[in-house]
N, C-alpha and C positions, 0 to 999 in steps of 0.2 A: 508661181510658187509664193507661201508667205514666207513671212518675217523667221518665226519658227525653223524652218527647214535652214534657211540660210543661216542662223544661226548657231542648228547643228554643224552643219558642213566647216563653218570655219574652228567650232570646235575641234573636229575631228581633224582637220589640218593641225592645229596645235598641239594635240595629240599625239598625232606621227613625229611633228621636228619634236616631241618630248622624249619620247621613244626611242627617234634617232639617237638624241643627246646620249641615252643611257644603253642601248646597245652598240653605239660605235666610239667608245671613247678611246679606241687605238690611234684613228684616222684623224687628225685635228680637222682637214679639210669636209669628210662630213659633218663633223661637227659643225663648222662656218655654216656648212649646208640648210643643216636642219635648226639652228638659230636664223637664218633668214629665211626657213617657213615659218616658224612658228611667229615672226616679225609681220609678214604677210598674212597669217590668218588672224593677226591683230588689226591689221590696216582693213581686212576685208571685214573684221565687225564693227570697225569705225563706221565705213563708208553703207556697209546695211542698216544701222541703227541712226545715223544722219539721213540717210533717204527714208527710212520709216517715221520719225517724228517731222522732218522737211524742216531739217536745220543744216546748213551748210559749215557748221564747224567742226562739226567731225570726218569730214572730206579736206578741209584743214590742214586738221591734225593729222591725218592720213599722210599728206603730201611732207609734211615735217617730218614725220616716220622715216616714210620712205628715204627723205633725204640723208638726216640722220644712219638710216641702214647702210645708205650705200657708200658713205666715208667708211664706217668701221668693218664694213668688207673689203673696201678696197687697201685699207689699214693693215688690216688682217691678211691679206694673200701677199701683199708686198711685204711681211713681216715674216711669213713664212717663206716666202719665195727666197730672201737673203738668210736666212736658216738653214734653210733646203741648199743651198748654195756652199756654205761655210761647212756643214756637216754631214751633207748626200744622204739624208730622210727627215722627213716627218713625223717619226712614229712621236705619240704622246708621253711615252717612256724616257724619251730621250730630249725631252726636252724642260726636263727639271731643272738642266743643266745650266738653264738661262738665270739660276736665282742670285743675286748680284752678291 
């Protein structure tokens, strides 16, 4: 496969978590969802555009991504989880409530 095709593909991944974002904004937890696709089909045209010119800094930056991703998920569900806990839901409506 070249360059091109892969570059569609992770567009089209960004796409869908775009998509996500704006057809499920009841559920926060898809939303998390579909912000760590569209996180991943960043990280995947890092690492296809670093293996096409045969630069290893966008493999890099990939890995800083990723790490970065997986605090603000993990941030994220544990923030939710004591939410979910104190209130018995999730829904996006109900949690405007948080505004200090």
């Amino acid at each position: 496969m070249d360059f091109i095709t892969f570059v569609i593909v992770s567009f089209c991944l960004f796409f869908f978590g775009l998509v996500g974002i704006f057809l499920n904004r009841k559920n926060v937890l898809l939303v998390l969802m579909s912000v760590e696709l569209m996180l991943l089909s960043l990280n995947f045209n890092f690492i296809i555009t670093s293996s096409y010119i045969d630069d290893r800094v966008g493999q890099l930056f990939a890995v800083f991504v990723l790490t970065v991703a997986a605090a603000e998920s993990s941030i994220g569900l544990a923030l939710l989880v004591s939410y979910y806990r104190l209130n018995g839901t999730i829904a996006l409506e109900q949690i405007t409530n948080l505004k200090g």
